[in-house]
Structures are given as C-alpha cells and as structure tokens.
C-alpha positions as a Python dict, from the first residue, in 0.01 Angstrom:
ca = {
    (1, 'X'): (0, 0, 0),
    (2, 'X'): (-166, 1, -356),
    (3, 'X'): (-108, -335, -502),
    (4, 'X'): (-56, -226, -881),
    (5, 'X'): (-119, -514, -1154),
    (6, 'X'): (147, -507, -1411),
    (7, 'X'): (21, -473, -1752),
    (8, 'X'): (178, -364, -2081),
    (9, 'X'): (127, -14, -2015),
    (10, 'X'): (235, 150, -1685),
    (11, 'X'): (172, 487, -1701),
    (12, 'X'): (-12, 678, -1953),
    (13, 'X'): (59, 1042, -1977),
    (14, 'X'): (-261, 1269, -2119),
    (15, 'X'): (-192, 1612, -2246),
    (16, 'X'): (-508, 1845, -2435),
    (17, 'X'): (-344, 2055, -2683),
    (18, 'X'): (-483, 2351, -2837),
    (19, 'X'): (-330, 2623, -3031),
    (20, 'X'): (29, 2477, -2964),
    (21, 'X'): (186, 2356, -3249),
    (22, 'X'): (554, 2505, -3179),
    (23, 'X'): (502, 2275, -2811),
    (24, 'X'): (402, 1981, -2929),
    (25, 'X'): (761, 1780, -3030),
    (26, 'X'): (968, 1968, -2699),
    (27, 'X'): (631, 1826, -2498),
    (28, 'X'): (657, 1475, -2605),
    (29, 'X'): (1039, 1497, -2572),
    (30, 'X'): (1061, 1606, -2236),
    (31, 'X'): (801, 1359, -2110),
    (32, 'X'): (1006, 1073, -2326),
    (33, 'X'): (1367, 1151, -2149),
    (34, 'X'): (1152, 1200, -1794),
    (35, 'X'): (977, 838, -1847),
    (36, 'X'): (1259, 641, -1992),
    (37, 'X'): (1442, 754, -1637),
    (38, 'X'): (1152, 558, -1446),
    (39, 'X'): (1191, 281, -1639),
    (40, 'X'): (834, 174, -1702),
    (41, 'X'): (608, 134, -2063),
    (42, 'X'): (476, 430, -2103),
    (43, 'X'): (216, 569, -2340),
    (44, 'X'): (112, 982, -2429),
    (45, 'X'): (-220, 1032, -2564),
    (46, 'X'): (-243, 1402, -2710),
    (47, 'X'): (-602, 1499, -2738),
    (48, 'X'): (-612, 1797, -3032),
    (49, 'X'): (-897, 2036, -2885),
    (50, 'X'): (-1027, 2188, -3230),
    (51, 'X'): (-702, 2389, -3257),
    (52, 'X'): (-706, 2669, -3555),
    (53, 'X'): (-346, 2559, -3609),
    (54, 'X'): (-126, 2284, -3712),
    (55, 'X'): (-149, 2139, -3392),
    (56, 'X'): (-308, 1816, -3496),
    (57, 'X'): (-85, 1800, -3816),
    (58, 'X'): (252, 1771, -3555),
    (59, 'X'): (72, 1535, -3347),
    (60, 'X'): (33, 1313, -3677),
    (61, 'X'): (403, 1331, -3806),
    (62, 'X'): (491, 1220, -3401),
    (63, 'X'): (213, 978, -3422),
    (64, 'X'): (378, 826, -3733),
    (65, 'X'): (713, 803, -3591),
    (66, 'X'): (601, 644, -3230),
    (67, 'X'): (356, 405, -3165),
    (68, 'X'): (374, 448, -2809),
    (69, 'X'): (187, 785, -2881),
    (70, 'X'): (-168, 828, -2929),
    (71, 'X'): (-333, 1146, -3117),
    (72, 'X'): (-713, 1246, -3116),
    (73, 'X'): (-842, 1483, -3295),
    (74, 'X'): (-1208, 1602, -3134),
    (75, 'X'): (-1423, 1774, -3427),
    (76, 'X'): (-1435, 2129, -3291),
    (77, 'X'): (-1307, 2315, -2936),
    (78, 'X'): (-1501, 2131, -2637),
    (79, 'X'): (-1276, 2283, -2399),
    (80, 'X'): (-971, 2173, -2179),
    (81, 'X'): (-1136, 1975, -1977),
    (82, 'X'): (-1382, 1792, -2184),
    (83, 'X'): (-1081, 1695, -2334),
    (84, 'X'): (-892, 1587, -2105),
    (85, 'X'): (-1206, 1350, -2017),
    (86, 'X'): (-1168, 1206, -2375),
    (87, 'X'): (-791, 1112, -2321),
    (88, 'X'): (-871, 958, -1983),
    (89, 'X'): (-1154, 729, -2162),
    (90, 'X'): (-830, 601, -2415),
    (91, 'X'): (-561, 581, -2108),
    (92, 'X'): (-454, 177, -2074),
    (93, 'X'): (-200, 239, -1822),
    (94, 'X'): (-165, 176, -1422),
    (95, 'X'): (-125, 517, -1323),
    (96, 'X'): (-222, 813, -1561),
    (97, 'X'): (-28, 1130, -1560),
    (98, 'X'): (-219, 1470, -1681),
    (99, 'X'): (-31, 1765, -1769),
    (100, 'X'): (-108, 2096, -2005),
    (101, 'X'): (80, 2105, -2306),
    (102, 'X'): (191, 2466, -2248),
    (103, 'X'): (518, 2334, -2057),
    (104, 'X'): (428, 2511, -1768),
    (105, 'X'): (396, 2177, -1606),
    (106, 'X'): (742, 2000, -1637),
    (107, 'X'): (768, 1673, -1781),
    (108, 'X'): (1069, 1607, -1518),
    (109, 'X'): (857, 1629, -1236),
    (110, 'X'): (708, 1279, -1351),
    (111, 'X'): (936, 1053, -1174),
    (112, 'X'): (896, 1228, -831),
    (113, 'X'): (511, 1206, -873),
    (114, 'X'): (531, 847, -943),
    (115, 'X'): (817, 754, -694),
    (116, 'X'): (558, 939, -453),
    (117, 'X'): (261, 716, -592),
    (118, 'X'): (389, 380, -567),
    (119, 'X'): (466, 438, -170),
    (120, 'X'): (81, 438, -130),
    (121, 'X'): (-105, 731, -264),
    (122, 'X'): (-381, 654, -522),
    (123, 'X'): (-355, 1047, -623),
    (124, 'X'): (-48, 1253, -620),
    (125, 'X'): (-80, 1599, -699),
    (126, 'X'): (114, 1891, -810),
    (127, 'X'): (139, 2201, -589),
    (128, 'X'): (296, 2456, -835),
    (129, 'X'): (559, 2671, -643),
    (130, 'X'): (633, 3005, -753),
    (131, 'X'): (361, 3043, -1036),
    (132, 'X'): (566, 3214, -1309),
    (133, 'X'): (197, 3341, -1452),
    (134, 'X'): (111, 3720, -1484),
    (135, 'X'): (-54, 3890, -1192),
    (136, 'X'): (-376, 3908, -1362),
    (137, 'X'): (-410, 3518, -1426),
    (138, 'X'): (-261, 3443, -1073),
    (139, 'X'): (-544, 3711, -931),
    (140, 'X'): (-788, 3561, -1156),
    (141, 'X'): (-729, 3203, -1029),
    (142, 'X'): (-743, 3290, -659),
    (143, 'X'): (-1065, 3457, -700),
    (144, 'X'): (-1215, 3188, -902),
    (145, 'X'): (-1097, 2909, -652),
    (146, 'X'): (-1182, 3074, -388),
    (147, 'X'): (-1581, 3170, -515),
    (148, 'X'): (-1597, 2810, -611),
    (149, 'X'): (-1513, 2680, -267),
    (150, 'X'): (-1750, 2929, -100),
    (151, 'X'): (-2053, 2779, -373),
    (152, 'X'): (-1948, 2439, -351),
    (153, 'X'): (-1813, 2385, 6),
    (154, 'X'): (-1522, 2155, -172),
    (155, 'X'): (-1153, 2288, -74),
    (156, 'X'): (-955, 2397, -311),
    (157, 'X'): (-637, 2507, -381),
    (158, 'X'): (-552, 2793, -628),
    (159, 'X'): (-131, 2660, -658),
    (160, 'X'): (-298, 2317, -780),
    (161, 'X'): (-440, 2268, -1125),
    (162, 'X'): (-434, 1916, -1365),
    (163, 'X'): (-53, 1827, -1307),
    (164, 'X'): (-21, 1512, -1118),
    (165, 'X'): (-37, 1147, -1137),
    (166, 'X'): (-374, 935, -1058),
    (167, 'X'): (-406, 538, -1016),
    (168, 'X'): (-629, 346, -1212),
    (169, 'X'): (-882, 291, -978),
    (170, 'X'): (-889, 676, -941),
    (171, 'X'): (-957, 695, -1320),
    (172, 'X'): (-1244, 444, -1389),
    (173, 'X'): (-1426, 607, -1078),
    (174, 'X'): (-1410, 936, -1282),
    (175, 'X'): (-1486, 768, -1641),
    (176, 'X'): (-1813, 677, -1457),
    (177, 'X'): (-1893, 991, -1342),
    (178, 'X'): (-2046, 1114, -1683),
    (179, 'X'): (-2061, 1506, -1604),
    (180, 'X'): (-2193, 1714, -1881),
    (181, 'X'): (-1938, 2034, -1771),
    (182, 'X'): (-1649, 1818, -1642),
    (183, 'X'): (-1394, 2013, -1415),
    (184, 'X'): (-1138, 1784, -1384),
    (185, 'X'): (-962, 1883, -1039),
    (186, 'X'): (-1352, 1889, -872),
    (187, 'X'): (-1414, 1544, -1020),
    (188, 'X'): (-1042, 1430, -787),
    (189, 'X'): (-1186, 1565, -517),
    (190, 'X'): (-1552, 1419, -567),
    (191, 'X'): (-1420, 1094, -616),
    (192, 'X'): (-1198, 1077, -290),
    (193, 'X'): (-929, 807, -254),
    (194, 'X'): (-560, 848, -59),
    (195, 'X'): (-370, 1193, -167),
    (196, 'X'): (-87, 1368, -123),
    (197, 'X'): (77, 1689, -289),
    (198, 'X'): (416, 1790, -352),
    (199, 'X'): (551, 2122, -417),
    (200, 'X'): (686, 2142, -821),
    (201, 'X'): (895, 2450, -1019),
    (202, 'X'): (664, 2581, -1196),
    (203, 'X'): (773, 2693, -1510),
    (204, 'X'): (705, 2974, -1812),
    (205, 'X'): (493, 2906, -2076),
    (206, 'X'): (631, 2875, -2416),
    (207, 'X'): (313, 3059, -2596),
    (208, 'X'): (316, 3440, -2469),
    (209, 'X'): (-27, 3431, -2413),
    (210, 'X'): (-262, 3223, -2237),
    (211, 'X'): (-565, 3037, -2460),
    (212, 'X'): (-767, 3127, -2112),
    (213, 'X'): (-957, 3483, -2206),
    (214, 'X'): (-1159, 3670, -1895),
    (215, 'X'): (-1494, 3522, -2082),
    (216, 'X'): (-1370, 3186, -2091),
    (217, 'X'): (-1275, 3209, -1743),
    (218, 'X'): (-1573, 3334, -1646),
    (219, 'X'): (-1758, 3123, -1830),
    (220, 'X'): (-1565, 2788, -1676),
    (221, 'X'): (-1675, 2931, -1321),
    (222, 'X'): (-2039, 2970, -1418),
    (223, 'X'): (-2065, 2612, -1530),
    (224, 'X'): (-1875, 2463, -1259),
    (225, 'X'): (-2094, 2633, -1010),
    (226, 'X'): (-2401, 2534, -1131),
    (227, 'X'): (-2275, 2201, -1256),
    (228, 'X'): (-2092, 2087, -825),
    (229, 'X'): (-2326, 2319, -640),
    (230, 'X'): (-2718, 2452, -571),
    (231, 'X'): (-2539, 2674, -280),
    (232, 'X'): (-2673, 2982, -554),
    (233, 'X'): (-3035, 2833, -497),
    (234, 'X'): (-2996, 2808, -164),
    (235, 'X'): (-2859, 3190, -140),
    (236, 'X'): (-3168, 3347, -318),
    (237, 'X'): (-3372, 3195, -91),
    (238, 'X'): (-3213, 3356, 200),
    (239, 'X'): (-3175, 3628, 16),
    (240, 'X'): (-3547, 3634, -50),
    (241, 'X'): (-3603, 3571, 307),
    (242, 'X'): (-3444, 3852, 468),
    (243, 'X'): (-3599, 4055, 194),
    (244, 'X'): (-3954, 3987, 346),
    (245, 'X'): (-3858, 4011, 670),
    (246, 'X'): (-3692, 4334, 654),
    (247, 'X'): (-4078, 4448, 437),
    (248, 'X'): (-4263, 4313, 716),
    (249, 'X'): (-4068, 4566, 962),
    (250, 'X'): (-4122, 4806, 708),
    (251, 'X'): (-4471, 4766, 694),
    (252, 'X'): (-4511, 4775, 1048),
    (253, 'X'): (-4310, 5048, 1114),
    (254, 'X'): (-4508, 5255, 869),
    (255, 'X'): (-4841, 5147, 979),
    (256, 'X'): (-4733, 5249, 1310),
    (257, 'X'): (-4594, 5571, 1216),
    (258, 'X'): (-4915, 5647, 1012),
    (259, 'X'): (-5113, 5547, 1306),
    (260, 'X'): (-4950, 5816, 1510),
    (261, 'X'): (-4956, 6094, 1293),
    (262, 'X'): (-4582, 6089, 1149),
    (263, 'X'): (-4669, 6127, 780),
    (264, 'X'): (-4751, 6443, 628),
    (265, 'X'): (-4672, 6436, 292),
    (266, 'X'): (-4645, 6044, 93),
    (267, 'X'): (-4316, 5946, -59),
    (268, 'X'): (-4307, 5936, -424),
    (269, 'X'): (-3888, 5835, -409),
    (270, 'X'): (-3971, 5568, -171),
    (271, 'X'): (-4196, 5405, -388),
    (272, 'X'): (-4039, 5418, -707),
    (273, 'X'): (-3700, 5305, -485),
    (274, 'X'): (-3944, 4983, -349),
    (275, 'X'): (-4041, 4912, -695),
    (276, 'X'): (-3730, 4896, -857),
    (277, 'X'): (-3523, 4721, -571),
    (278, 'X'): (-3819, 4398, -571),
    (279, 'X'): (-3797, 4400, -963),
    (280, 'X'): (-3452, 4362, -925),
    (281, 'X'): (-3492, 4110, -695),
    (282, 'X'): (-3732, 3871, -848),
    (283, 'X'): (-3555, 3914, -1167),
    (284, 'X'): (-3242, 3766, -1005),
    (285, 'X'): (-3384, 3524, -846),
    (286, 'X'): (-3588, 3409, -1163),
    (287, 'X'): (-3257, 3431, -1346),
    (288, 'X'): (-3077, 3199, -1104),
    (289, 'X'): (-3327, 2915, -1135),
    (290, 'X'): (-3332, 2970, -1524),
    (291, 'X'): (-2928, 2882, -1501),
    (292, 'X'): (-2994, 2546, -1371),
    (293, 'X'): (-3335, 2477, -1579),
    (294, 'X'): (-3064, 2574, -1835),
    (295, 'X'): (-2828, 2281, -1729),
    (296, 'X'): (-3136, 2032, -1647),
    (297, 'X'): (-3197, 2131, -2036),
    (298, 'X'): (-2881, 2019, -2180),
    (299, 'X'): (-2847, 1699, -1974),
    (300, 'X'): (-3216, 1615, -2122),
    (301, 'X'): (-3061, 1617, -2444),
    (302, 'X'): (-2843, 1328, -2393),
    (303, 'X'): (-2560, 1413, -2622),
    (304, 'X'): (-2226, 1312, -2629),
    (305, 'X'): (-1991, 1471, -2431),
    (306, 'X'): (-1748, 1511, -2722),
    (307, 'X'): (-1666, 1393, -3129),
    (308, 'X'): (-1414, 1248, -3235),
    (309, 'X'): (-1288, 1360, -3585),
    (310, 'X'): (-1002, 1145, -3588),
    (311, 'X'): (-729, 957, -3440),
    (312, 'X'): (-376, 730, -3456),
    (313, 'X'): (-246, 470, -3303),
}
C-alpha cells in the first residue's frame, strides 16, 4: 500500500493546450465537477503550447477567476509532450493526473483512476475503449506503436496514450530523467513502479480535426526511436553483414563459374545493378549514424528543454 503524505494539494491535474480555445472553460469545468466528487484539493495547471489562437488569452480570464488553476504560456510550439514535461516540473500535488485538452479524455473518469490509485498502484492508466478517432489516426497509431516496440523492445499499447493518474514518486523519477525528445508514455514505462490499467469511454473530440498532421507524426516516431533505442544501429549492421556474406558467395560462385568456363560474354546490367544496390547501401547506413550524431549534436548544446513566456498563479 502507498503511504501518501497529505499536503495542501492532492492531486494536480496537467493538461497541454494548443489550438483549443473553444475547450478550454468545458475542460476545466468538467475536471472541477469530477474533482469536487473526490473530495480532495485539487490544482489544474494548463500549459499553452505556442497556440496561434486565443488559447492562452481563456486560460488567463480562468486563471483570474481561480487560483486553484495554473496557466503557462511556453514562448513558441515545443510540442505535446515537451509540454506536458513543463506542467509536471510545476505539479505540487500527491498524485498528478495528465489528460489532453481535446476532451477526448473525460474529466469523469478521474475519480475511478484515483479510487484505483489509492488501493496501491503508483501508476494507473487509461485504456481507451472504443477509440471514437478516424480510421486513419487509429491505423496511424497502431503502426507507430507497434514500429516503436519492435525498435525499442518496450511494450506498448496503441488503446493507451497520456490519460491516467501517476503518484508523486512516479513524477520526480521522471522530472529527473532530463530527455531532450521526451515521450511521455516511454518515460512511465522507463521509470517502472506498480501499474494497473482500466478500460475508459473514450470520447469525440470537440475540434474536427486533429493538431497531429502525418509529418508530425512521423516526425514524433523518428525522434522517439532514436531518442529510447540504437536497435536502428544495430539493424544496419546486420544488415551490412548479410550484405557481405551474400558478396562473398557471390564472389565465389563467380570465380568458380569463370574457372570452369561458364562465362561467355561479361555482364554490363550486373554491374551497374552491384553498383547501385552498395551505394544505396552505404548511403543508408551513413544516414542512420548521421540521425544519432544528429541527436548527440543537440544534447551537446545543452539548451533548455523549453521557455517560458509567461505564467499565473
């Protein structure tokens, strides 16, 4: 049983918001009316993501209103997760909740999470049930958990995202972590501690269309790969390995079959073929270690993770 210290805040709900002005007051409603049913101070910490909108103009009108809400405003887009990282680093509560601000992850689902929690469980996830996302975003997300897994050899589980509720102790292990591409359901699994998962209704987001583009999808895979795993390392060497072995056989075979009188007339195709297939090659390969020299790169830099423009409360 986790033995939770009371303190003045209980649970701390952290929500990035970009591009979601219209969501913003029916988000911090519905998580008000779910966390006055548990009882418990609570605080919500919006973190404004370098939204184009008035998103960060709402969040300061609620900010005004409540003091148990917290707004910060980072100076440009770092992305959902870097973000989400910035509201963990201002979280003062025993158990943090994160959730998108999309409403696609229901506020009322935040009692049953932390009635789970407090039996035991330092990390109680969301399993979303019946993802009410188009085909091509549910596709999407299966292929991209499923590639990661493969790269990183971490499990993962497409019907879970950022929804659920995380002790303390769970949270200062990941403020400690540092990552330059932070992906925050690989950091939950990295750090380890007691879990459990429930299955939630998932529900329709309020803004049409996803802030998630193919590139930025793509783009989040590339840098979690190369930021959790050197499995793509490892494959061009094996890759590179069978590709000499097979030349060696190659070589023999034709010295053999020259030996013997097989050849009558040299390939021109064949070579040309050769030539392009190891240029290929090596270029991969090249451009593989180039990704991570990349990364190695920007950690040398040793800038901060994110700015802060501005903030309340």
């Amino acid at each position: 049983m986790i033995e939770t210290n009371r303190s003045e805040i209980e649970i701390s709900i952290v929500s990035p918001v970009f591009m979601s002005a219209n969501t913003i007051n029916i988000l911090v409603n519905s998580i008000t009316n779910a966390c006055q049913i548990i009882g418990e101070n609570f605080e919500i910490i919006l973190v404004d993501d370098g939204s184009k909108d008035q998103s960060w103009i709402e969040i300061k009108k609620i900010c005004i209103k409540n003091k148990f809400i917290k707004g910060i405003k980072l100076s440009r887009n770092f992305g959902q997760h870097i973000a989400i990282n910035a509201g963990l680093k201002q979280s003062k509560g025993n158990w943090v909740v994160v959730m998108d601000c999309d409403m696609q992850d229901n506020p009322e689902e935040i009692p049953r999470l932390y009635s789970k929690a407090i039996e035991g469980y330092s990390i109680v996830r969301a399993r979303r049930k019946n993802r009410k996302d188009n085909l091509a975003k549910r596709l999407s997300s299966i292929v991209f958990y499923n590639l990661f897994e493969y790269l990183t050899g971490v499990s993962q589980d497409s019907s879970i995202a950022n929804f659920g509720i995380y002790h303390k102790n769970v949270i200062e292990a990941i403020k400690k972590m540092n990552d330059n591409n932070p992906y925050f359901p690989s950091q939950i699994n990295w750090v380890g501690f007691s879990k459990f998962d429930i299955n939630v209704n998932h529900c329709k987001r309020m803004n049409p269309k996803s802030t998630y583009d193919l590139r930025k999808l793509f783009n989040l895979a590339l840098n979690n790969i190369l930021s959790f795993s050197d499995k793509p390392l490892k494959l061009t060497v094996y890759f590179g390995f069978i590709i000499s072995v097979t030349s060696l056989l190659l070589s023999i075979l034709n010295l053999l079959m020259a030996i013997f009188g097989f050849f009558t007339v040299n390939g021109f195709a064949s070579i040309i073929i050769t030539l392009f297939f190891s240029t290929g090659v090596i270029v991969f390969v090249v451009g593989v270690v180039g990704l991570y020299i990349g990364k190695i790169f920007e950690s040398s830099k040793a800038r901060p993770l994110y700015i802060i423009e501005d903030k309340y409360n």
